[in-house]
C-alpha positions in Angstrom: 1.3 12.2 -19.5 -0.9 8.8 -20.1 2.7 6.9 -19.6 3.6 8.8 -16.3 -0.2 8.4 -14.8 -0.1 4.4 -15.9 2.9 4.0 -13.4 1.3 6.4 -10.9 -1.8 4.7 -10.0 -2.9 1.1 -9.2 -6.5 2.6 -10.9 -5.1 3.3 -14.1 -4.3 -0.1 -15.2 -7.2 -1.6 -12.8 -10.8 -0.9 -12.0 -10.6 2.5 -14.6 -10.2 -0.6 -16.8 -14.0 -2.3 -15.7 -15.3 1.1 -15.5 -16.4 0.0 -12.2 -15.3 3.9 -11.0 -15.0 5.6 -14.6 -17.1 8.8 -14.9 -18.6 8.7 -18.4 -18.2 12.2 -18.4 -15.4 14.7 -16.6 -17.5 15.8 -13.4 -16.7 18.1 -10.6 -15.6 16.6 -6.9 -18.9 17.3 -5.3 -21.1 15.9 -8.4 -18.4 12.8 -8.4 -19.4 11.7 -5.0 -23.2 12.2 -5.7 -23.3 9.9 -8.5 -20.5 7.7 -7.3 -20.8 6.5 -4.0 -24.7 5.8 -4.7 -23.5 3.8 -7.8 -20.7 1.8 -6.8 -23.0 0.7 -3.8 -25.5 -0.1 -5.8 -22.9 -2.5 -7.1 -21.1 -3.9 -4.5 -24.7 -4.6 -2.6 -25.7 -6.5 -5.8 -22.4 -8.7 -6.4 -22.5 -9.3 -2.4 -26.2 -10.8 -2.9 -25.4 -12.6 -6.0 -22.5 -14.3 -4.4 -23.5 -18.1 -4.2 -23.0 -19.3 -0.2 -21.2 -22.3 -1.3 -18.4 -20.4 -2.8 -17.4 -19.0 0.5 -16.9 -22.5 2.2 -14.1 -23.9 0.6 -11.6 -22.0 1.4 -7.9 -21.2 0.4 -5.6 -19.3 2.5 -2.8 -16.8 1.9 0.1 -17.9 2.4 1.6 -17.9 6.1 4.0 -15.5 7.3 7.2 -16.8 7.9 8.3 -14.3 11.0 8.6 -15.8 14.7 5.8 -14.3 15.4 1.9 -14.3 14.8 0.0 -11.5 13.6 -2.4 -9.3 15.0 -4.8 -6.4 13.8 -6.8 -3.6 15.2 -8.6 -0.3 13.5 -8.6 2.9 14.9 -10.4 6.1 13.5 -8.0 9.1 12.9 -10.1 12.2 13.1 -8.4 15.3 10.9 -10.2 18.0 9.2 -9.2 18.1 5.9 -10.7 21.0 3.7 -9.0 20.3 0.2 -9.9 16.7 -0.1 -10.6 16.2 -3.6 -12.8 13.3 -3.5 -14.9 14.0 -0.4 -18.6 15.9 -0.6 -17.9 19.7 -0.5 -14.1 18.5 -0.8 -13.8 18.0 3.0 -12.9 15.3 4.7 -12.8 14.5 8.7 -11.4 11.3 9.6 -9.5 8.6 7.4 -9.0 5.1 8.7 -5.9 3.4 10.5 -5.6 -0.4 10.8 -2.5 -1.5 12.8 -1.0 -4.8 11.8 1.3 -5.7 14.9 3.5 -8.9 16.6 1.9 -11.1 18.8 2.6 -14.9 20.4 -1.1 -15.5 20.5 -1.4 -18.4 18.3 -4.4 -18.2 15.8 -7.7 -19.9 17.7 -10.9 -21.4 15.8 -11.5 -21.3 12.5 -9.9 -19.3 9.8 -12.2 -16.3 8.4 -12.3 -14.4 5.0 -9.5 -11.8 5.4 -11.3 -9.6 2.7 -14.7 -7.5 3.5 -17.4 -9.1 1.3 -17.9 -6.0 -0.6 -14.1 -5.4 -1.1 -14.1 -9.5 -2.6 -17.0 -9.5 -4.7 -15.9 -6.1 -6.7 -12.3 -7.0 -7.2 -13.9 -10.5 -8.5 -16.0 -8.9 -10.8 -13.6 -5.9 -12.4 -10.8 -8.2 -12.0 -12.4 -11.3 -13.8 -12.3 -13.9 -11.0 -14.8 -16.8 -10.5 -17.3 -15.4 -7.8 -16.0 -16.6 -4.4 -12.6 -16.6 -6.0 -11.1 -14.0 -3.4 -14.1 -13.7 -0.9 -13.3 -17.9 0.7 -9.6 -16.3 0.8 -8.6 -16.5 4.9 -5.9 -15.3 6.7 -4.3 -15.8 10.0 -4.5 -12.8 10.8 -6.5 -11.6 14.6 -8.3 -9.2 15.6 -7.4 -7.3 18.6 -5.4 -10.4 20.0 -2.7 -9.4 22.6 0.8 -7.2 22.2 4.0 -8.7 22.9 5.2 -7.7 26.5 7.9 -5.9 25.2 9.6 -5.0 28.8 12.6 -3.0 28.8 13.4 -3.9 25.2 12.8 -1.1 22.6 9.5 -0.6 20.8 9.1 -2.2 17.7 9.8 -0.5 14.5 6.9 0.8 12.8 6.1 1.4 9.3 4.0 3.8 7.7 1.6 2.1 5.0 -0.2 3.3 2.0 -2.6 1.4 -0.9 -2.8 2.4 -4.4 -5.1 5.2 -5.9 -8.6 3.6 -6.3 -7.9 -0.2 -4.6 -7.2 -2.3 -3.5 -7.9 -0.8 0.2 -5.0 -2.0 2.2 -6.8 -4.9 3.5 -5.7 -5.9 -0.4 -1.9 -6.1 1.1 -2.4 -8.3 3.5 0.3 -10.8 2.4 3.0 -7.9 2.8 2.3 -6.0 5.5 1.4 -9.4 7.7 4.9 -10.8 6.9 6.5 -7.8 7.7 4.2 -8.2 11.5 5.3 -11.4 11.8 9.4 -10.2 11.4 8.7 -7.5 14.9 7.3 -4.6 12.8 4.4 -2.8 13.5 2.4 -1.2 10.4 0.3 0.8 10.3 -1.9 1.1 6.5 -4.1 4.1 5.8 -7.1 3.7 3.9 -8.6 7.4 2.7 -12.5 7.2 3.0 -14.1 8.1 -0.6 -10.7 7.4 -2.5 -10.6 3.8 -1.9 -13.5 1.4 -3.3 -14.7 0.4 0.0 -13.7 1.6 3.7 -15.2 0.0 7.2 -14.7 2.0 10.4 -14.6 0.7 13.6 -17.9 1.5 14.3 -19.5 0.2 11.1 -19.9 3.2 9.1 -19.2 2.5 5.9 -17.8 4.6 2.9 -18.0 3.7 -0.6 -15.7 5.3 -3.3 -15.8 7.7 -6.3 -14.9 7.7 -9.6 -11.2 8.9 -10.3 -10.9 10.2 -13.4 -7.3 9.1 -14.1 -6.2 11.0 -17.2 -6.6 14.2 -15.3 -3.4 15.3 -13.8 -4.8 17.9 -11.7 -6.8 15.4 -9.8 -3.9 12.9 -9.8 -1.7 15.4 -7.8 -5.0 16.6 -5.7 -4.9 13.0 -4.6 -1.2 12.6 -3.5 -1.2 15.8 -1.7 -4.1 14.2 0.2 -1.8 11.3 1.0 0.9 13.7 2.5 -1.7 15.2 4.6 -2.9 12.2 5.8 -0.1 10.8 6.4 1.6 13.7 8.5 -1.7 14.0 10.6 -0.8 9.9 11.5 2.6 10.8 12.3 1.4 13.9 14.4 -1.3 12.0 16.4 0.5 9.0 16.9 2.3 9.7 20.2 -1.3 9.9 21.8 -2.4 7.6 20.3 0.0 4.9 21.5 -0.2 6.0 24.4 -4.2 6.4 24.9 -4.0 2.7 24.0 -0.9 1.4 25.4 0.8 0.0 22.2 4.5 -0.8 22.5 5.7 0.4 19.2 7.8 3.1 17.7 6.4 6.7 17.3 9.9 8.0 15.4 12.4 7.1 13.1 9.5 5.3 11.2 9.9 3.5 8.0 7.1 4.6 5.0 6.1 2.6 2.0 3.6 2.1 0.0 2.4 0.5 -3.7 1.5 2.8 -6.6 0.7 6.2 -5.5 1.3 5.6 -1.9 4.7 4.6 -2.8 5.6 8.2 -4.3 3.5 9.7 -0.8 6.1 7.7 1.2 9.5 9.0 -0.7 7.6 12.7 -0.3 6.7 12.2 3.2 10.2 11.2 4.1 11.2 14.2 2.2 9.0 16.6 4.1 10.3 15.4 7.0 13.7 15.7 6.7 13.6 19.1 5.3 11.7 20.1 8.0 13.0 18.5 10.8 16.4 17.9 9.9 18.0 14.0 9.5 18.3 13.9 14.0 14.5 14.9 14.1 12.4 13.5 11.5 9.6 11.2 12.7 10.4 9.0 8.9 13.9 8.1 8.2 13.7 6.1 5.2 11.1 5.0 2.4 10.3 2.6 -0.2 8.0 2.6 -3.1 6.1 0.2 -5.0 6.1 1.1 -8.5 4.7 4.2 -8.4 5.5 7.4 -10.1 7.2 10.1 -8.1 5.5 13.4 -7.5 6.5 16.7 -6.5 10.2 17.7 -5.2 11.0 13.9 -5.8 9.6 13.9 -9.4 12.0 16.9 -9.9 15.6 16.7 -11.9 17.3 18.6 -10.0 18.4 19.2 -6.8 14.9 19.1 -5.3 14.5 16.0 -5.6 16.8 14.8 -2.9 15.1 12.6 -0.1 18.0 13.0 2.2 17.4 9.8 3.7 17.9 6.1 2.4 15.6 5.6 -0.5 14.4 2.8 -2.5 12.6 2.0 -5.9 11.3 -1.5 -6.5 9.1 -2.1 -9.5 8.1 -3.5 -12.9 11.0 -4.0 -15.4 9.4 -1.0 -17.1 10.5 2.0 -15.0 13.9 1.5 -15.6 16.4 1.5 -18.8 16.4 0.7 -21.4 12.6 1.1 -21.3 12.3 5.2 -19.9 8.7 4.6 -19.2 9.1 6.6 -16.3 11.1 9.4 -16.2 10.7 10.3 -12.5 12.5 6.7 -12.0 15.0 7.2 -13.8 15.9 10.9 -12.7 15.2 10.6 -8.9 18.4 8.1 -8.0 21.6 10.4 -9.4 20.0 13.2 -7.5 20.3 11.5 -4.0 22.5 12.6 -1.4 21.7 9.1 0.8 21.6 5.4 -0.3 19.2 4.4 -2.7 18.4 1.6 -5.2 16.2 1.2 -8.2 15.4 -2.6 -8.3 13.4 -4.3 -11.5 11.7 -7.6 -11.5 11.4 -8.7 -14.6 8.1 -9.9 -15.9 6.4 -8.3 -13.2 3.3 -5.5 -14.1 2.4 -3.1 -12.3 -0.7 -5.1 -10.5 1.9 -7.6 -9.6 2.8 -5.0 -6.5 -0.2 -6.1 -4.2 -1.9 -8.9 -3.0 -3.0 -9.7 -6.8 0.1 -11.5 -7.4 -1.3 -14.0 -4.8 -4.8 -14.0 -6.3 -3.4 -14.8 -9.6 -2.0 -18.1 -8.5 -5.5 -19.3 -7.4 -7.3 -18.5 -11.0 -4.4 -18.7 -13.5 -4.9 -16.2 -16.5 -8.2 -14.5 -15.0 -6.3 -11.2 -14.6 -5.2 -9.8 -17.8 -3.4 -7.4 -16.2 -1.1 -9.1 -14.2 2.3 -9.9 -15.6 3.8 -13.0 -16.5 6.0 -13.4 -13.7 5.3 -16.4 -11.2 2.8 -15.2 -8.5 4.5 -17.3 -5.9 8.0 -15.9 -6.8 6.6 -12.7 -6.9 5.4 -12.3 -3.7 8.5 -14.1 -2.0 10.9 -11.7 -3.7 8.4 -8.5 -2.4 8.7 -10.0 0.8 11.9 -10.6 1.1 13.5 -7.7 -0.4 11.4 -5.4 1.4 12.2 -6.6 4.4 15.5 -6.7 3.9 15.7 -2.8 3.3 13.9 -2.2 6.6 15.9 -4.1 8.4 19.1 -2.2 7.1 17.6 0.9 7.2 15.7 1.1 10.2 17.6 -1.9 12.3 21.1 -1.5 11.2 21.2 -5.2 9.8 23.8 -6.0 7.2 21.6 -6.8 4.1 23.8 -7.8 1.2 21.5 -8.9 -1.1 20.1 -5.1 -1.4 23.7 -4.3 -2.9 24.4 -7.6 -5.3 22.4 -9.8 -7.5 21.9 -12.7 -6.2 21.5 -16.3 -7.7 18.3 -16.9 -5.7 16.4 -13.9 -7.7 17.3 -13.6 -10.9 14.3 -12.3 -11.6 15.6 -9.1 -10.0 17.8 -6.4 -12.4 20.0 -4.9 -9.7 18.8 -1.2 -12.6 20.7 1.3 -10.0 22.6 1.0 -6.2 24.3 2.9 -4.2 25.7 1.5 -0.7 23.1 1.6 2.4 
């Protein structure tokens, strides 16, 4: 169990490690968010008060997507009553937070601004070991609110459905992904789920603080991804409206769904919901990817269950493949499907390498003991570009070759299991 919950979840090999969120003792949901969210803001208030101003001035930037276009961002609140949330007080939720990374020709205008939330910087500096200021002077060029693309009679732009890992980063921490997918035509929109994730700003301020996960307990574990499926079929049910309440010129079907750690195994088990529901002609996701997290439910299954019916696809850490076996459900889930799929390994990569840490890492080489030897630079070019890639197959019709053969450009990458898209 301790192997299968390491892949899982982004926490179990992150801030579980600080004890920034770790119960010292096993707690019930309600008593987890008493103690927890008054703790961790306790802490994130102190570290954002301790963080020296001059630290936040000289500033680095992520690096620049490399899409014709520019990239834009807006929030909007999803209400949806959920009564069998494991994390929330009393266990129910009402709302959970969409932010909507889109195209745009607007080019950036004035000066470049911390992409992170304070609070979201200064704990991943502290239970990540980064110099304070590290990640908080990071900018983007990412904007707010700036315009749509006039889209005219041409189609909508694909969208993609986005998820963080268990525990943080929010998905403000996967910036560098999502924004080059943007900048390619896609429109993404990330979920973050109010009291699972560290830190979580609505639109209106309100602000939600985390509470501890207690990662060894697979009851909870499987609590949480069902909350992810929930979530992420109230987005898909709501999203119609909400395009067009506020007029945005994307995609409401045939979407694309990934996502890193646990959100990865939500996005191969919303796909799979859907097309058993709906059928292949009417399922709002038609294919998903995963970041290196550790299938649950019907996918996790060896058997015929676990069929997604729909193109598939597994990148991750060298460790979820052969000859390692460190994760079963990886190694199980591909023989079983009925559509193309892929397991893809980069080698030297760890499971924290599957965010926007493999960018922080280049900025304070060796701070991160958790992040895997592999090149942060190369990393995040080959998650980039392989993702893409997949997307663009899958949901564009694009011949992508390089999701069928190694090639000489990333030899990083173990082509571990493929079958044609």
């Amino acid at each position: 169990m301790a192997n299968v919950l390491v892949h899982a979840l982004n926490g179990a090999t992150s801030l579980s490690d600080t004890n920034v969120f770790a119960a010292k003792e096993p707690t019930k949901p309600n008593s987890m968010f008493a103690k927890g969210a008054m703790g961790l803001r306790a802490v994130l208030v102190s570290l954002v008060a301790i963080l020296p101003p001059s630290t936040v001035t000289h500033a680095a930037s992520l690096p620049p997507p490399t899409g014709p276009y520019y990239v834009g961002v807006r929030k909007y609140t999803i209400e949806h009553y959920n009564a069998r949330d494991p994390l929330a007080p009393n266990n129910v939720s009402t709302e959970f937070l969409a932010t909507v990374f889109y195209p745009t020709r607007q080019k950036p205008q004035g000066a470049p601004r911390p992409y992170l939330n304070p609070e979201t910087a200064a704990l991943f500096e502290q239970s990540w070991n980064y110099s304070a200021g590290t990640l908080a002077g990071l900018t983007s060029t990412v904007q707010p609110d700036a315009p749509f693309l006039d889209v005219g009679t041409a189609p909508p732009h694909p969208t993609l459905l986005f998820g963080p890992g268990a525990g943080g980063p929010p998905t403000e921490g996967d910036t560098v992904l999502i924004a080059e997918l943007a900048s390619h035509g896609y429109a993404v929109f990330a979920l973050d789920h109010p009291y699972e994730q560290p830190f979580v700003r609505f639109p209106n301020g309100t602000v939600v603080t985390g509470v501890p996960i207690d990662y060894t307990s697979l009851a909870l574990i499987r609590a949480i991804y069902d909350t992810r499926l929930v979530d992420n079929a109230a987005l898909l049910d709501q999203l119609p409206a909400l395009a067009a309440r506020h007029r945005l010129p994307f995609r409401t079907a045939r979407l694309g769904a990934l996502g890193y750690s646990l959100a990865g195994a939500a996005a191969i088990g919303t796909l799979q919901r859907e097309q058993e529901a709906r059928g292949a002609a009417g399922a709002r996701v038609a294919a998903a990817l995963d970041l290196d997290g550790t299938l649950f439910g019907g996918p996790a299954e060896d058997g015929p269950a676990a069929d997604a019916r729909a193109p598939t696809f597994l990148l991750g850490n060298e460790a979820h493949g052969a000859p390692f076996g460190g994760d079963v459900s990886w190694l199980t889930f591909p023989p079983r499907q009925s559509a193309p799929t892929r397991r893809l390994l980069i080698t030297g990569s760890r499971h924290r390498d599957f965010c926007d840490a493999s960018f922080w890492k280049t900025l304070q080489p060796g701070a991160d003991p958790a992040a895997g030897p592999v090149d942060g630079a190369r990393q995040t070019l080959i998650l980039n570009t392989y993702v893409r890639a997949f997307f663009d197959a899958a949901l564009r019709g694009r011949d992508e070759p390089l999701l069928d053969t190694p090639s000489p450009d990333f030899p990083e990458v173990v082509y571990d299991y493929v079958s044609p898209l």
